[in-house]
N, C-alpha and C positions, 0 to 999 in steps of 0.2 A: 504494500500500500504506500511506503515512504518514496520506492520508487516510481510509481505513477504520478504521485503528487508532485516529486521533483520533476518530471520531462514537462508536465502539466503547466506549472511555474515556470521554467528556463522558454517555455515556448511562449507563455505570456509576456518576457521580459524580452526575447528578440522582437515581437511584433511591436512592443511600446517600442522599443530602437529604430525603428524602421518609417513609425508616425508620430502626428501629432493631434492631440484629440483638440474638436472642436466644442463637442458637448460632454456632457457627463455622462454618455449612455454607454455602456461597453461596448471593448471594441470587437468589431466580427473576427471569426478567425482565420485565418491564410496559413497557407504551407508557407513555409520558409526557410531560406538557408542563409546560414552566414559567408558575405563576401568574403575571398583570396585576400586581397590589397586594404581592406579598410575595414572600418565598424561596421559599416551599410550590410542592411540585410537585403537580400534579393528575392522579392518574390518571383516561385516557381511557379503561377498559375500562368498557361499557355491559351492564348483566342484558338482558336477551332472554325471559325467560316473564315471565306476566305475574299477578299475585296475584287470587284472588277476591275479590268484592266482602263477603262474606259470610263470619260464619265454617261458618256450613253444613258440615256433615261433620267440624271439627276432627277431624284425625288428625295429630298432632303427627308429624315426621319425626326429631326428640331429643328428650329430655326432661331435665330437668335439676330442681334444687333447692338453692337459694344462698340468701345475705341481705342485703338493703343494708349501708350502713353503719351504721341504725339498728337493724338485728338484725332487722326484717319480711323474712318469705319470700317468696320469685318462685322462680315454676316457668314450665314451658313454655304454662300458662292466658294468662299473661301477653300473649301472641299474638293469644288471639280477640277481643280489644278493639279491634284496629288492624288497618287495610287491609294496612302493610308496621311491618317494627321494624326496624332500624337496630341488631346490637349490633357496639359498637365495642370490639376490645382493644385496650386501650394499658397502659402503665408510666409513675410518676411519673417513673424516671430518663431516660425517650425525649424529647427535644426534641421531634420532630418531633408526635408523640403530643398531648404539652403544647399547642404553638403552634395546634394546629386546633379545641382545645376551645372558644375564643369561637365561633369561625363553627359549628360542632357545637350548641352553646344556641343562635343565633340560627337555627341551622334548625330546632333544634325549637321553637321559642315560635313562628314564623313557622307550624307545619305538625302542631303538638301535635292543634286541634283540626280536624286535617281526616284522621285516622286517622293520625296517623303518629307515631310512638314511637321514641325514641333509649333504650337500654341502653347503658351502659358497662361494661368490666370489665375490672379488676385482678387481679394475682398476687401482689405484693408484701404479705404482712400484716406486715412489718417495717421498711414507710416509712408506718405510717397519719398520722403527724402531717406528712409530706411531701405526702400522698394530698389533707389535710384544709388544709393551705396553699394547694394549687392549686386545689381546686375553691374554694375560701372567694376566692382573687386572680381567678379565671376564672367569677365568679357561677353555676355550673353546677348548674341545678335538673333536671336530668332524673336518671332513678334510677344511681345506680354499685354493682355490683355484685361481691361479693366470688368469686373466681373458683372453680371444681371441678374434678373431672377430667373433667365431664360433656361440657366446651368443649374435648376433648382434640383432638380430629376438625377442628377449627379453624385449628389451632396451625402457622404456618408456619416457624417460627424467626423474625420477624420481628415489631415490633407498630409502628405502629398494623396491625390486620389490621381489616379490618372483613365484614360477614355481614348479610346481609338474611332476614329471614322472612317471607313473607304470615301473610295473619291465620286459615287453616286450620294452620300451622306447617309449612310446606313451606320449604327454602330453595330462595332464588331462585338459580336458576342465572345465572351471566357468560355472557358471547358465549365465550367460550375454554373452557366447558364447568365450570370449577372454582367452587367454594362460598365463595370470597373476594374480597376486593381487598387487595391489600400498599400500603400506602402513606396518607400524610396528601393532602387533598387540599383544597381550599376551599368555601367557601359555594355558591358559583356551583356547581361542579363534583357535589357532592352535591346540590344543587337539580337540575340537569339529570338526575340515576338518579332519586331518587326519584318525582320527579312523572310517571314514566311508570306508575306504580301508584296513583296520590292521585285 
């Protein structure tokens, strides 16, 4: 019994490593492993359908209308440019959020031009100079986006949460059937989902 209860415990204490809670509700559970190179824990949950090559047909599955930081509009078009999008929530105040954004740019300069697109997106409009610290210390050229209530549907209590689109705007479903992933994860680990759509 002492040893159930400890794997039981050590797996609760990798997934708090991994996020950062938004509410007080507990957190759902994920398979997980601890990264090679770092603290970062990696979730192992794998999407399972698979995106078209084409945006042919766009029918967007949500639609939204937000602005970066520079005040330009993104809406759900944004999609039929890219094979898969990648949009990541995080918060300036989530460590773990923070810690992933290098390997986050190096996946996207690695994978920008071969369809694939990284969105960010924020909550907080009253840490922008916090917002504007990190992305400025963490060279982060892909778009960050200021959040809506349009991304409600997303929202686990938890961020980093992250979310995939093909490029008709369908989200990609997980193998466990749900429309996210809870957790930071590494370079490696997000190389291995996406290039099953690239």
């Amino acid at each position: 019994m002492k040893k159930i209860l400890a794997v039981i415990l050590c797996a609760a204490m990798a997934f708090s490593i991994a996020s950062c809670s938004t509410s007080s509700e507990p957190a759902p559970s994920i398979e997980t492993k601890s990264g090679k190179d770092n603290d970062k824990t990696e979730a192992t949950t794998e999407a399972i359908s698979v995106p078209s090559d084409t945006a042919e047909g766009f029918d967007p599955e949500f639609t939204f209308s937000t602005t970066d930081r520079d005040g330009n509009t993104w809406d759900e078009s944004s999609f039929s440019s890219n094979k898969v999008t990648m949009i990541n929530f995080w918060e300036p105040w989530c460590g773990p959020c923070v810690s992933e954004m290098p390997d986050l740019e190096r996946l996207y300069e690695a994978y920008k031009d071969k369809g694939f697109q990284i969105i960010g997106v924020y909550s907080e409009p009253g840490m922008e100079s916090e917002v504007a610290g990190i992305l400025k210390n963490s060279k982060i050229s892909y778009p960050i986006l200021k959040y809506t209530s349009e991304f409600d549907r997303f929202m686990t209590g938890y961020v980093p949460t992250t979310v995939f689109v093909d490029g008709n705007g369908h989200i990609i479903k997980m193998d466990d059937g749900t429309e996210s992933i809870v957790g930071s994860n590494t370079y490696e680990g997000w190389e291995t989902i996406i290039k099953q759509y690239l």
